[in-house]
N, C-alpha and C positions, 0 to 999 in steps of 0.2 A: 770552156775549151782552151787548149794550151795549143803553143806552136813548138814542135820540135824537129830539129834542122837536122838532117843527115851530112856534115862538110867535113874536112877536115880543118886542124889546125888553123887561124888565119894571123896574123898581126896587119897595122897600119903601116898603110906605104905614102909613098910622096914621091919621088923622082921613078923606081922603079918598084917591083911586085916584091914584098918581104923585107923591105930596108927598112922597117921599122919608125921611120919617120911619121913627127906629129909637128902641129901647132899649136903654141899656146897663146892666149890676148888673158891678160891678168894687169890688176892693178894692184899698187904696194904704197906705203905711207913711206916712202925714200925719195931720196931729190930726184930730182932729174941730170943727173951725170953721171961720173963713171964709178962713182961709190954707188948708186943707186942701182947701175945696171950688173956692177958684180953680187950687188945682195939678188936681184932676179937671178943670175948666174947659178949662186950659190945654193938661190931654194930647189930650183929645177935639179942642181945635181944631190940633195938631199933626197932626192923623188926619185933617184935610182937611174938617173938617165943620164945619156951621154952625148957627143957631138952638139954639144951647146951651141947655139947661137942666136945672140940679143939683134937682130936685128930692126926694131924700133921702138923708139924712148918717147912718149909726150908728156908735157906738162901739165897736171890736171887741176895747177894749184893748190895753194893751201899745204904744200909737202907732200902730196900726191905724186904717183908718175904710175902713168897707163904702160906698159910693156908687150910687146906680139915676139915671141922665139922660135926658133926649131929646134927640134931635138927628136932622139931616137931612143927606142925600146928596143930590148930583146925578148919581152914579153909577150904570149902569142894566147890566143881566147880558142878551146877547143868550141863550133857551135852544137853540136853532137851534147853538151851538158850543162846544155840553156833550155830550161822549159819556163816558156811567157802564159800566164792567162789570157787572152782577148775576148771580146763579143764574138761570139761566136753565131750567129744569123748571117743570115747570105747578106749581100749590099743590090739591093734595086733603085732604078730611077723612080723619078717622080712621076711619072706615067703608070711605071710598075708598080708602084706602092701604092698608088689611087686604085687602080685594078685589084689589086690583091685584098683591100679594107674593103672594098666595095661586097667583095665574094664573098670574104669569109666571115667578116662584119656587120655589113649591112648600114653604117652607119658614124660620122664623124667621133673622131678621139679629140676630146677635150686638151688642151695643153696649154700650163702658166708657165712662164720664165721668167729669171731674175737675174740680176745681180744680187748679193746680199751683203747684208750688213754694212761696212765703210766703203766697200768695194764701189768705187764710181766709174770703172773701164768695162764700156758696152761691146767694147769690136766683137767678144766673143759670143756672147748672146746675141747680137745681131746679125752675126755671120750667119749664126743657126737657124738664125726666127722669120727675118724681115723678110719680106717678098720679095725682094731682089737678090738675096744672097752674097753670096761670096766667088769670086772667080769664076762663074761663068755656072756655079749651080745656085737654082732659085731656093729660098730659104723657106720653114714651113709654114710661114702665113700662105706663101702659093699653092700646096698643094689643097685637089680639092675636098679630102677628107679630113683635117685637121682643120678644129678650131682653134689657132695661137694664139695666144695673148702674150705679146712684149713687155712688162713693167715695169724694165729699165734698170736701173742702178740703184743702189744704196735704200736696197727695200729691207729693210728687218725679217728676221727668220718668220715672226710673230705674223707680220702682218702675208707674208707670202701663203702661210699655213692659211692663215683666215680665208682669205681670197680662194686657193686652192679648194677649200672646202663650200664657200659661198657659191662659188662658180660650177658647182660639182664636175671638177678636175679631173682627167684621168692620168696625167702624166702631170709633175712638175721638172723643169729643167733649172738645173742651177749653173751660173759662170762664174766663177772664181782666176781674177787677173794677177791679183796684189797677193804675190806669196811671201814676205818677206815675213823673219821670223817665223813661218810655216803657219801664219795670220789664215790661207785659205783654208788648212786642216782644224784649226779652231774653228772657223764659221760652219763651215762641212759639219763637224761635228757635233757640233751645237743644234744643227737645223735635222738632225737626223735623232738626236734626244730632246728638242719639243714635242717633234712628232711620234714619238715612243711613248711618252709622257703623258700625250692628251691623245692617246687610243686610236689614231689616224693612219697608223705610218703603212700599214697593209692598204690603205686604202685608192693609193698610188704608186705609179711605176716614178721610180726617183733617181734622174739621172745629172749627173754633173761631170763640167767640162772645166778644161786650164790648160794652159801653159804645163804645169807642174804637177798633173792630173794622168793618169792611166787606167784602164778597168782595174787591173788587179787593185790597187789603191782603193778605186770608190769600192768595190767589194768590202775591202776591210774595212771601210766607215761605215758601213751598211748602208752602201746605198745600189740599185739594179746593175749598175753600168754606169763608166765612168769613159769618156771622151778624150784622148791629146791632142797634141800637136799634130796636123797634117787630117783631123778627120772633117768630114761636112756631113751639111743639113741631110743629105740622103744615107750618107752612116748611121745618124741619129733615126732617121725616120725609119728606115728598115727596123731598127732595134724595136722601135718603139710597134712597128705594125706587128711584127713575130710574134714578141711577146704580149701584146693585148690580146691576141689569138690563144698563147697557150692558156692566160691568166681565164678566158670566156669559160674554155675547155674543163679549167680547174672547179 
């Protein structure tokens, strides 16, 4: 499913509607003084932009300096010629999604998650999984049709796929924290060509979540759906009840 926006024209404001104004928080390998805050100056107006202003310098060491500016566009974003992919299933609570597997299931979805590979940052996979959740939604070890299993950080693609399969899995979720060098797109795509490889990959719905993650994204790495910033456990768990339902169907 795509989202597309009927609006007109928009640009970024700050004091009032259409002034163009933005903020920027950047760091630069320049001192910390007034040579350092003209080369910030200098880059921002390289960018096309105008009413500069450096207003904070810190020292980050090492010939480091952290910089926060303002400054203005005259550049404006028609949204009328932005079409986004999304998940496209409805979003139910955990009540709702325990009712709806019950009906049209009959019967608990198996689900592994991970972190993989070097990755050792859980917030995200626990956000999703642990029975306590995140902000005030419980995660899907509480719902009661979902069997989760947690298996934490720094599990190998190898050994996730084993378990997956040992466990006879219906869903794998995967959390990808550490994008640097675009390290999550290697692991993603790594664990998505063992599973091609050793004849599995239909065999589960295969969803991954990030910081630096979007559905359209995991699409392109072949995987069902892909999770960002701002989603929760009952974004996932809707995704996940929908489609076990159409996959029964198939």
């Amino acid at each position: 499913m795509s989202i597309i926006i009927d609006s007109k024209r928009i640009k970024p404001y700050g004091d009032r509607l259409d002034d163009g104004r933005m903020q920027f928080s950047f760091s630069l390998p320049a001192p910390c003084n007034e040579v350092g805050k003209e080369a910030a100056k200098i880059l921002l107006t390289k960018m096309q932009l105008n009413d500069i202003e450096i207003c904070y310098l810190s020292d980050l060491g090492e010939g480091f300096t952290h910089f926060i500016a303002y400054a203005s566009t005259s550049e404006t974003i028609d949204l009328t010629k932005i079409n986004v992919k999304v998940v496209d299933t409805p979003v139910m609570d955990m009540k709702a999604t325990d009712e709806f597997i019950e009906k049209e299931i009959g019967h608990s979805i198996k689900i592994v998650g991970a972190c993989i590979e070097s990755d050792a940052h859980t917030v995200g996979i626990d956000a999703i999984m642990n029975m306590k959740g995140y902000d005030h939604r419980y995660g899907l070890e509480r719902y009661k049709y979902f069997d989760a299993t947690n298996l934490g950080a720094q599990v190998p693609s190898e050994e996730l796929l084993r378990i997956a399969v040992d466990e006879k899995a219906d869903v794998i979720l995967v959390s990808q924290i550490v994008t640097q060098r675009n390290i999550h797109i290697k692991n993603l795509t790594r664990l998505i060509e063992l599973a091609e490889s050793e004849g599995i990959r239909d065999k589960f719905l295969m969803i991954c979540g990030g910081p630096r993650l979007n559905h359209e994204l995991a699409i392109e790495l072949g995987y069902d759906a892909g999770f960002g910033t701002g989603s929760y456990a009952k974004d996932v768990a809707s995704f996940i009840a929908f489609r076990m339902v159409e996959r029964n169907k198939n």
